[in-house]
C-alpha positions as CSV (number, residue, x, y, z in Angstrom):
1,X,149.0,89.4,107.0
2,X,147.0,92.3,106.1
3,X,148.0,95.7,106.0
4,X,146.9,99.5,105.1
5,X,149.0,101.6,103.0
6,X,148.7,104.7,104.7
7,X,151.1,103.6,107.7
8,X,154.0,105.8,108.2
9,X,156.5,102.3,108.3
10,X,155.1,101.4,104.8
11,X,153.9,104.6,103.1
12,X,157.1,104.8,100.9
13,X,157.4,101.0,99.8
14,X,153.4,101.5,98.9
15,X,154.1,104.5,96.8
16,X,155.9,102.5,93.9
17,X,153.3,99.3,94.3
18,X,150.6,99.3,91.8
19,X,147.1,98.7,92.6
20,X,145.5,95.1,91.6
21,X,142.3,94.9,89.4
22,X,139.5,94.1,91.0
23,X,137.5,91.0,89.8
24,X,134.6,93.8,89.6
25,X,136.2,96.1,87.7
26,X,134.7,96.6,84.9
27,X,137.1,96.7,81.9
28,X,135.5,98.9,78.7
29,X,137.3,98.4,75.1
30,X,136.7,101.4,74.0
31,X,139.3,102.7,76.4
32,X,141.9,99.8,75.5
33,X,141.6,100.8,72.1
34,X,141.9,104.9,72.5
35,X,145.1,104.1,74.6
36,X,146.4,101.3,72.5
37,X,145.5,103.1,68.9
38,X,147.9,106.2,70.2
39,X,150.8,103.7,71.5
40,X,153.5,105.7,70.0
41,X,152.8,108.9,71.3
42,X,155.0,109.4,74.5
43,X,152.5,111.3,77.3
44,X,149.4,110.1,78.5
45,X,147.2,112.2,80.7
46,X,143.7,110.7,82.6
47,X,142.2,113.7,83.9
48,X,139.3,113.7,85.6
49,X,137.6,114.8,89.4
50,X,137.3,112.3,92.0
51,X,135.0,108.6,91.0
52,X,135.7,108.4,87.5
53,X,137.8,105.4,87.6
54,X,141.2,107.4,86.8
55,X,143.2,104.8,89.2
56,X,141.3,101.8,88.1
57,X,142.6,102.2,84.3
58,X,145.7,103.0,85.5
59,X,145.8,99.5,87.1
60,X,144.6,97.5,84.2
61,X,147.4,99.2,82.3
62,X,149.9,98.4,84.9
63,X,149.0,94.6,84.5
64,X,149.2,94.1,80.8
65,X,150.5,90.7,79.6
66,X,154.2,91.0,78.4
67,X,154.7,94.6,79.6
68,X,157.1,96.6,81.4
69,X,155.4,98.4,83.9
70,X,156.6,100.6,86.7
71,X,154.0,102.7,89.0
72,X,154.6,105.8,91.6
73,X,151.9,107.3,93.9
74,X,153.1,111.0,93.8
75,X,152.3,113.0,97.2
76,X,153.3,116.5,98.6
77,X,156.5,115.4,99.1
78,X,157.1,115.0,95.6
79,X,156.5,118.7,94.8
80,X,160.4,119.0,96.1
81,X,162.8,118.1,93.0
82,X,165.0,115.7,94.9
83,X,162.8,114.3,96.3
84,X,160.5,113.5,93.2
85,X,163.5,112.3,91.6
86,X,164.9,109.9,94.5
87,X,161.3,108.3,94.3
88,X,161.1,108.2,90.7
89,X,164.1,106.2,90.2
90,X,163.1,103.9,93.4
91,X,160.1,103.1,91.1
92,X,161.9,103.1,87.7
93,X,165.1,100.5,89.6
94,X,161.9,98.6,92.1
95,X,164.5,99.6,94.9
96,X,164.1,101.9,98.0
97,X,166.9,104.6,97.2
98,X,168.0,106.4,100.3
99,X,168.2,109.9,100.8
100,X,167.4,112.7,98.5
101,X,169.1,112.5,94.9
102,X,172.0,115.2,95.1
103,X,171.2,116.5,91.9
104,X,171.1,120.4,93.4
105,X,167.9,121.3,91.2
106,X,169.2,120.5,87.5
107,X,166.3,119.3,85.5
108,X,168.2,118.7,82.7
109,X,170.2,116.4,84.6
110,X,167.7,114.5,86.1
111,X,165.9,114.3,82.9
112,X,169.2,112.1,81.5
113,X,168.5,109.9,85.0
114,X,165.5,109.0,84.7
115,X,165.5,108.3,80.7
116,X,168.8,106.2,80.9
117,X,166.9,104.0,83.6
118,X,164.2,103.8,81.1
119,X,167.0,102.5,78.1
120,X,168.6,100.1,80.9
121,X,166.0,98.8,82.6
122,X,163.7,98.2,79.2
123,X,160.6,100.1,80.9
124,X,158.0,101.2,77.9
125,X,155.6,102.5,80.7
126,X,155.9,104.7,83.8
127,X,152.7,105.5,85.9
128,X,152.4,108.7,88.0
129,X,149.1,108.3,89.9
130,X,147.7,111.7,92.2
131,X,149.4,114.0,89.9
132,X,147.2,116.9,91.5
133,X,149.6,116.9,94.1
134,X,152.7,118.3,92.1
135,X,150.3,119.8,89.2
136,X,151.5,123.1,89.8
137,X,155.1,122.5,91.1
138,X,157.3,124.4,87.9
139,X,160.1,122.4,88.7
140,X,158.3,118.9,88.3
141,X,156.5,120.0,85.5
142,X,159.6,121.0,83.9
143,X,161.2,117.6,84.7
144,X,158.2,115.6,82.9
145,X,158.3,117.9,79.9
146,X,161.8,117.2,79.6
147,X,162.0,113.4,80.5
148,X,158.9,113.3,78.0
149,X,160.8,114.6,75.2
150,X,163.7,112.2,75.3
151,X,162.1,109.3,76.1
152,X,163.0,106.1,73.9
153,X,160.6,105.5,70.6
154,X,157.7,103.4,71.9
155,X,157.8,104.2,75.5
156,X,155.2,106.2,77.5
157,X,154.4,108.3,81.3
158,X,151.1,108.3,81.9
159,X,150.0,110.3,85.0
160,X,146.3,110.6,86.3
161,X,145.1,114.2,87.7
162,X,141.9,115.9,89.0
163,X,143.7,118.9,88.2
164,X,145.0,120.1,84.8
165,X,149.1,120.6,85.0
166,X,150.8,123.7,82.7
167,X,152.4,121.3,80.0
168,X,148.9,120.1,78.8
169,X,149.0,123.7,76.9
170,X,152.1,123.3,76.1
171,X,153.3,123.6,72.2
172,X,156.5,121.6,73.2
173,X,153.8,118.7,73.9
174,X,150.5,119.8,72.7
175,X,151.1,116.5,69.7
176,X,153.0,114.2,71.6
177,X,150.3,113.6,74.1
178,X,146.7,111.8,74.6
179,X,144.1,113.0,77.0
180,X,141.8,110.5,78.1
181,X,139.1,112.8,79.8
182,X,136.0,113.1,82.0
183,X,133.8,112.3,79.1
184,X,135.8,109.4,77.9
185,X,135.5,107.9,81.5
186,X,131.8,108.6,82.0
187,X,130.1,105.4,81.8
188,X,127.2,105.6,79.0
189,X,123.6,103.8,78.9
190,X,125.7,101.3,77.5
191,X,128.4,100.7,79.9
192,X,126.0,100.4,83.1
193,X,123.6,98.2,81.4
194,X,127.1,96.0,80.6
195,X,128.2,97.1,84.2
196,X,125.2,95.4,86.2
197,X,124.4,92.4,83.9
198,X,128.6,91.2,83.9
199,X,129.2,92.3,87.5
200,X,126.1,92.4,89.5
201,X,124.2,89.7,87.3
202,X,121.6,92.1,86.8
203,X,119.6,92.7,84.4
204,X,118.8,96.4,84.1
205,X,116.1,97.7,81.6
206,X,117.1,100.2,78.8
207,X,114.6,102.9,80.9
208,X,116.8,102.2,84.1
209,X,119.7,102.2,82.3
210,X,118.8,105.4,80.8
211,X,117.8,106.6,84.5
212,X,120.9,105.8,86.1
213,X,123.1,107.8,83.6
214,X,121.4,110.3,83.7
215,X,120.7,110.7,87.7
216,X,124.5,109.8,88.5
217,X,126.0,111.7,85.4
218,X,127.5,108.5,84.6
219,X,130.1,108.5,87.4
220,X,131.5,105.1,87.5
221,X,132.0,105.5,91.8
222,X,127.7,106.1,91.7
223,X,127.4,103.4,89.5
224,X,129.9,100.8,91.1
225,X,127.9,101.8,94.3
226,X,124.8,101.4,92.8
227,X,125.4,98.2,91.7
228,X,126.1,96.6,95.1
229,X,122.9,97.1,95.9
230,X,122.1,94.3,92.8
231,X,124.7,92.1,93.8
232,X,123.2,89.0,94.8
233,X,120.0,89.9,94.6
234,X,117.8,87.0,93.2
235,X,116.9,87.3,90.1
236,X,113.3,87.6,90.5
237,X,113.7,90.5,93.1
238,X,113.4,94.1,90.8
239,X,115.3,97.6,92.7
240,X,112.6,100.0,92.4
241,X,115.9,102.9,90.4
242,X,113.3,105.8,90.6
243,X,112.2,105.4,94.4
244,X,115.9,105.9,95.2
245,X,115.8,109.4,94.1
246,X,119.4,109.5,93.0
247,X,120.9,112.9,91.4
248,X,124.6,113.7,90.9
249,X,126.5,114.8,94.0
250,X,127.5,113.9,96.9
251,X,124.4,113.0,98.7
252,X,123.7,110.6,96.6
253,X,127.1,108.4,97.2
254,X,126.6,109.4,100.9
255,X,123.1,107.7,100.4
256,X,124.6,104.8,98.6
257,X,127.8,104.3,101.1
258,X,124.9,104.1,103.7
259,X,122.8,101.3,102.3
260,X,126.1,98.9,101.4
261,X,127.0,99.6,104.8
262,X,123.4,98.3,105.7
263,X,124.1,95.4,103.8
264,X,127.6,94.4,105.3
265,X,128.2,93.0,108.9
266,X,128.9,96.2,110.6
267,X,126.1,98.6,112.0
268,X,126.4,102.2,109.9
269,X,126.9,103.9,113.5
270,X,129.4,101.8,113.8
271,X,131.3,102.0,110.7
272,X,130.6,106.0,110.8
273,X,132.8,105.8,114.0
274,X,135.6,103.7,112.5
275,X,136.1,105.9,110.2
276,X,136.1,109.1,111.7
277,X,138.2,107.7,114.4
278,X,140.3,106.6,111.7
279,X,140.8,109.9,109.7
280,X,141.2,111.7,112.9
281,X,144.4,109.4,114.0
282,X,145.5,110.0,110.5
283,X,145.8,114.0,110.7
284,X,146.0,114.4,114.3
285,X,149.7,116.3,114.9
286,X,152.4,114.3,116.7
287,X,151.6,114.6,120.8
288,X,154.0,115.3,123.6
289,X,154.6,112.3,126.1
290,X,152.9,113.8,128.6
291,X,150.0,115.1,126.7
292,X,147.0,113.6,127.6
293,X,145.5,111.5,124.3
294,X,142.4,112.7,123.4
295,X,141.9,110.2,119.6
296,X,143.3,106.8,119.3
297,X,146.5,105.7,117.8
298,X,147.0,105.6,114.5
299,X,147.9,101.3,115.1
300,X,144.8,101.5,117.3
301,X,142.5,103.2,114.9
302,X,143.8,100.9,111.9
303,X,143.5,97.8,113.8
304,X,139.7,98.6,114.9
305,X,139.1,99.5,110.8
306,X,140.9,97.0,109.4
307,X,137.7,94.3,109.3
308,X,135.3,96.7,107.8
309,X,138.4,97.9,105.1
310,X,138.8,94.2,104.4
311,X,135.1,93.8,103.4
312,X,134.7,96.8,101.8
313,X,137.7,95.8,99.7
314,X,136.0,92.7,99.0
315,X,133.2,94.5,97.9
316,X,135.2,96.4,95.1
317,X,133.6,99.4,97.1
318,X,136.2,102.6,98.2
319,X,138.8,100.3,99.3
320,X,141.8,99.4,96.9
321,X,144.1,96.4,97.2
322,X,147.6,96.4,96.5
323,X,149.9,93.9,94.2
324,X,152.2,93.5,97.5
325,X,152.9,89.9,98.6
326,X,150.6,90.6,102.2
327,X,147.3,92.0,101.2
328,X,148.0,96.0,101.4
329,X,144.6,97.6,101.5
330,X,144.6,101.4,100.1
331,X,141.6,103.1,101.3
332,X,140.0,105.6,99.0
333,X,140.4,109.4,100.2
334,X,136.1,109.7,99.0
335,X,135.8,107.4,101.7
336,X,136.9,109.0,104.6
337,X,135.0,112.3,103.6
338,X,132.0,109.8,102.8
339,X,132.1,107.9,105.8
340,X,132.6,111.7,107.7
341,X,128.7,111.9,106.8
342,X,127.4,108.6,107.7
């Protein structure tokens, strides 16, 4: 059975599931070793904006061999201290905890929670992934600084953020942390010459290489859209880069989105309509019985998406996959605003 994440019956099991590596995800040492060579330091913060791969490291870190891993999505919800707590421990324990934790606002004392489920439980890594959405909350920032401080020697949080949260400046932290930034997940000449020949099994020239970083700004989303237009070429068919007219921004992976679309089974009117139909059944406010329905369910809308999700999630392209036991699809948020624009 497949299903998507963002249902309302399975949004809160999801949120503690961590997201599987793609067979085209493109794994670079340089960022195994700058995480691995700063092990014993007990924050790690991936910022960066949107398509820079934040939630794809965070997912080869989840699957280490031999480690302890456990993973929250954190949402709006989570800005609430109860709450945050509640779902942190259902991640920490793998359990869905009922109810709020009645811990009336203490940090300190959910602090001492959340590190003695880290002694009991052996964890050495927690992952908070869409920190953005509590970056400014005092009281969850308060409760990291202070969970980060007495964590046990040789364990780690590491969160992932478009936006940059208060501790980062810090003194409390400022040396018990490493940043793994926007210029540390830019993919160089390097990377997307490595990128196409392993994944798309194309062979780029150092020129094109050279073009691509420097028209995309490296952005690993550009790239890894780029390069489906490689995948399965035949070898002795050449992409002509520089008729493509690439630059960074958002046109360009609107272009991009467009000619995979091309490429797939669906026509791009088509998919356009999915997935506005889809985002609309996702934000459209709860109706009255006898309100006449003017968008389609939210089951109706997911159930006419869920073949093009499938494929795109095949494709490595917007569309991440779950480590559930059904396949749990988790559709990017770039490709709803993407698609939008079709």
């Amino acid at each position: 059975m497949v299903t998507v994440s963002f249902l309302p019956e399975t949004v809160t099991l999801n949120k503690r599931i961590p997201v599987r590596p793609h067979a085209r995800a493109f794994q670079r040492a340089y960022l195994s070793n700058l995480l691995s060579s700063h092990f014993d330091l007990p924050l790690v913060v991936v910022e960066a904006p949107r398509g820079f791969g934040k939630t794809t490291l965070l997912a080869s870190m989840a699957h280490r061999a031999n480690a302890n891993v456990r993973w929250l999505t954190l949402d709006e919800k989570d800005r609430d201290l109860n709450t945050c707590v509640t779902n942190l421990c259902s991640a920490l324990y793998n359990v869905q905890m009922g109810g709020g934790a009645n811990i009336g606002g203490n940090i300190s004392q959910s602090a001492r929670l959340i590190v003695s489920a880290f002694r009991e439980l052996s964890v050495d890594t927690l992952i908070l992934d869409n920190y953005e959405a509590v970056y400014n909350a005092d009281s969850i920032n308060g409760l990291l600084e202070q969970v980060v401080s007495e964590l046990p020697p040789l364990t780690q949080v590491v969160i992932a953020t478009q936006k940059t949260p208060p501790f980062k400046r810090s003194g409390r932290l400022r040396f018990r942390l490493t940043e793994v930034t926007q210029s540390d997940l830019r993919f160089d000449v390097d990377d997307v010459a490595s990128y196409f020949e392993t994944i798309a099994r194309y062979r780029l020239s150092p020129a094109e290489a050279s073009m691509i970083v420097q028209r995309t700004d490296g952005q690993p989303v550009s790239v890894n859209l780029l390069s489906q237009l490689a995948y399965g070429l035949q070898s002795y068919l050449r992409i002509n880069f520089d008729a493509l007219r690439l630059a960074p921004g958002e046109q360009t992976l609107i272009f991009l989105l467009r000619e995979v679309i091309k490429r797939s089974s669906f026509q791009l009117d088509q998919a356009a309509q999915i997935l506005t139909n889809l985002q609309l059944a996702m934000t459209a406010p709860p109706t009255a019985a006898d309100e006449p329905v003017q968008t389609p369910s939210l089951a109706e809308a997911t159930a006419a998406a869920l073949p093009l999700l499938e494929q795109l999630a095949t494709q490595y392209c917007l569309v991440h996959e779950l480590s559930s036991a059904d396949r749990t699809l988790s559709p990017h948020p770039m490709l709803f605003d993407l698609g939008s624009l079709l």
